[in-house]
C-alpha angles and dihedrals in degrees: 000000000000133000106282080216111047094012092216115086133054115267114247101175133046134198130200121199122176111189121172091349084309113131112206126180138191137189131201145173116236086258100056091033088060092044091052076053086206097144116340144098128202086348089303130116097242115190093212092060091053087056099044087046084071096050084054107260103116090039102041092238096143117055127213118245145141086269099033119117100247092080090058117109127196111237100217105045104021095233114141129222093235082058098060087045089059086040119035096231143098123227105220148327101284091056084079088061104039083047107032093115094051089036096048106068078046098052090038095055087039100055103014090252135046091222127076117228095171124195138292111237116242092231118051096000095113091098092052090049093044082056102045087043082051092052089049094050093043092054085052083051100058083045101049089049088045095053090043097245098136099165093060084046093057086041086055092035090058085047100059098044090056085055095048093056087049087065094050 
């Protein structure tokens, strides 16, 4: 298979896009794929530049100005923002927090939310599930006095005490 661009030399590298259930695929040599600059550095895949290209530095989806995240430093490592975009990697902990306006729109588009819920392990995570179940409950419970409805309210009172029992 050649290079859809120069038509000349075998394609190395292959990209999939599905936009709107459409499936497109291109296929380029290492010459016209550097050149398209998506992804690599000195001809080479380069994982960082996966990762940066979602926060909008391969794409050009974040602009430079005066007010643009990329002059923004982390005060407690020194990285910039304008440096994970290039790699792909944050510096420490606290760049989440020192970044969390200009990471949020990206994680959110990444995993579908900005905050992370985890996951509740197979074996000894009843307890986990019985306190979440009671925050819920107990959520319903502020609404249902505030709305008035006391008997839900005692319905949801005598539920959260079973499953507090269940905890002891």
């Amino acid at each position: 298979m050649f290079c859809d661009e120069c038509k000349q030399k075998p394609a190395t590298v292959h990209f999939t896009q599905f936009f709107n259930g459409t499936k497109m695929e291109t296929h380029l040599c290492d010459t016209c794929a550097a050149k398209k600059g998506a992804l690599f550095m000195n001809g080479q895949f380069s994982i960082p530049n996966l990762l940066g290209s979602f926060l909008g530095h391969t794409f050009g989806i974040l602009q430079q100005t005066a007010a643009s995240p990329n002059n923004l430093t982390c005060s407690h490592c020194g990285v910039t923002f304008n440096d994970i975009t290039h790699t792909g990697k944050l510096g420490c902990a606290e760049c989440y927090r020192e970044f969390d306006q200009a990471l949020e729109p990206t994680l959110r588009r990444i995993h579908g939310n900005s905050q992370h819920v985890g996951k509740v392990p197979s074996r000894g995570g009843e307890k986990v599930l019985i306190k979440k179940k009671i925050e819920r409950l107990k959520a319903q419970l502020q609404e249902a006095v505030t709305a008035e409805r006391y008997e839900q309210a005692a319905e949801i009172r005598d539920s959260i005490k079973e499953l507090e029992k269940q905890l002891e």
